[in-house]
C-alpha positions in Angstrom: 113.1 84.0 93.5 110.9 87.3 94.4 109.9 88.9 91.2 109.8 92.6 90.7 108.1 94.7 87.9 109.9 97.9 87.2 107.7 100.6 85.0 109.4 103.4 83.4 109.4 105.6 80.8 113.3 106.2 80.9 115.5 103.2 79.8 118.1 104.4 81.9 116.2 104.4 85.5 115.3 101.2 84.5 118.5 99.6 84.2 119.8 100.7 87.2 117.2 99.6 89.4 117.2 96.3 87.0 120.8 96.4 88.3 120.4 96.9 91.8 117.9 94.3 92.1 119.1 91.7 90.3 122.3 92.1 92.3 120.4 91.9 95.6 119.3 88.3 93.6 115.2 89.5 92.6 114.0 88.3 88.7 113.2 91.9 87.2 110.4 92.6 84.5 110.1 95.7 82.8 107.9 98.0 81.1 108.3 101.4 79.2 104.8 102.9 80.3 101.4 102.6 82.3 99.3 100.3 79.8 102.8 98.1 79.4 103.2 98.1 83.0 99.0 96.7 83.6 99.8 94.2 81.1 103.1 92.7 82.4 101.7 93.0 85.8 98.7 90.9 85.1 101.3 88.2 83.0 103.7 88.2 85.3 102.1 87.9 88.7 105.0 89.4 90.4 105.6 90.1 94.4 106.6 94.0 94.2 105.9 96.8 91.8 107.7 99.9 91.4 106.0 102.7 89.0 107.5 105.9 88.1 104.7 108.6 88.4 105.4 110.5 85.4 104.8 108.1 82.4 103.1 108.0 78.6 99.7 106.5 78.0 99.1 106.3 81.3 100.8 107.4 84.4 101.6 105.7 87.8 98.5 107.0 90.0 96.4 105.6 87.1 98.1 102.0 87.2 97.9 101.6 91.0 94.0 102.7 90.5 93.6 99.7 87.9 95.7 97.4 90.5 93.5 98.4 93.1 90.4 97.6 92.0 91.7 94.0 90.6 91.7 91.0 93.6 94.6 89.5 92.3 96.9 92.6 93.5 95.3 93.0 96.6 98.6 91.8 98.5 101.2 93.3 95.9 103.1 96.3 97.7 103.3 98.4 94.9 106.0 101.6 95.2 106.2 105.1 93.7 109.2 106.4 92.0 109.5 109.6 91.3 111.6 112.8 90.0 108.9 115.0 91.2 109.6 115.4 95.2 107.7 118.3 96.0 105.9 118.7 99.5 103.1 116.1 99.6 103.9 114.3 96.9 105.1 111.1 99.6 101.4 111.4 101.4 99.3 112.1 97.9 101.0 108.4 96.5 100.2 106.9 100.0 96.6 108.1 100.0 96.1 107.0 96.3 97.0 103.0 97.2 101.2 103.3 96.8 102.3 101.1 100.0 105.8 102.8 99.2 107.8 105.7 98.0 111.2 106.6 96.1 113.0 109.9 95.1 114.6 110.1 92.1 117.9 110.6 92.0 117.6 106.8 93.4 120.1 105.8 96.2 120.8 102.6 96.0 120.8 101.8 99.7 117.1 103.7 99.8 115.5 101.9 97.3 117.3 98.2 98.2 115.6 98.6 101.8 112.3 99.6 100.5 112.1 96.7 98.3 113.2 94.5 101.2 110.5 96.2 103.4 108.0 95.6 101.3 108.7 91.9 100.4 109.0 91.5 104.7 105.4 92.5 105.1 103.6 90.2 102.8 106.5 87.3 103.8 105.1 84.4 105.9 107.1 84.5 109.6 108.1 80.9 110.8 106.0 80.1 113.3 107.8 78.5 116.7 106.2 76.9 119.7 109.7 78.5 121.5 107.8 81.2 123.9 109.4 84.9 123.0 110.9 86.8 125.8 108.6 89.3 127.6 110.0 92.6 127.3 111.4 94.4 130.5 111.3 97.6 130.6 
């Protein structure tokens, strides 16, 4: 089972994307704020991380900083979540090591996909001695 760590300051956002996830069959692990979310990270070892931007001690930008620089995570897509979708936001938590992005209010359907998305790039493809088809144009 593909485990998820969910970081945010608000109970509530929490539980529903504890909700959504666990429904879609992912273990969830949370944590209330930035330092929380370093720790559980590093004890739980887990295959996705979703950080809300705007949290106490220290915020989301500051957590993917400390993941960056630590081997272990190198591999771990790590998404931001956020109520603060104002122009460049999406392209400021790209550039600062976020492999993905949410806007709160969270769709369901939006942040299920992104969650899959991320867990299909790091997922090992069967290999198959079975030639593909060429593509004709």
């Amino acid at each position: 089972m593909k485990k998820v760590l969910v970081a945010d300051d608000r109970a509530i956002s929490r539980e529903l994307v504890r909700d959504v996830l666990e429904s879609c069959g992912y273990e969830v692990f949370e944590a209330a704020d930035g330092v929380e979310a370093l720790e559980q990270a590093r004890l739980v070892q887990p295959d996705v991380i979703i950080l809300d931007l705007q949290m106490p001690r220290l915020d989301g930008f500051g957590v993917v900083a400390a993941l960056r620089t630590d081997p272990a995570f190198d591999n771990v897509p790590v998404m931001a979540l956020t109520a603060s979708a104002m122009a460049g936001d999406r392209e400021r938590a790209l550039a600062s090591g976020f492999t993905g992005y949410v806007a709160k209010p969270i769709r369901v359907a939006a942040l299920r996909d992104e969650v899959d998305r991320m867990l299909e790039w790091i997922r090992p493809h069967p290999v198959s001695d079975k030639p593909e088809d060429p593509l004709v144009p």
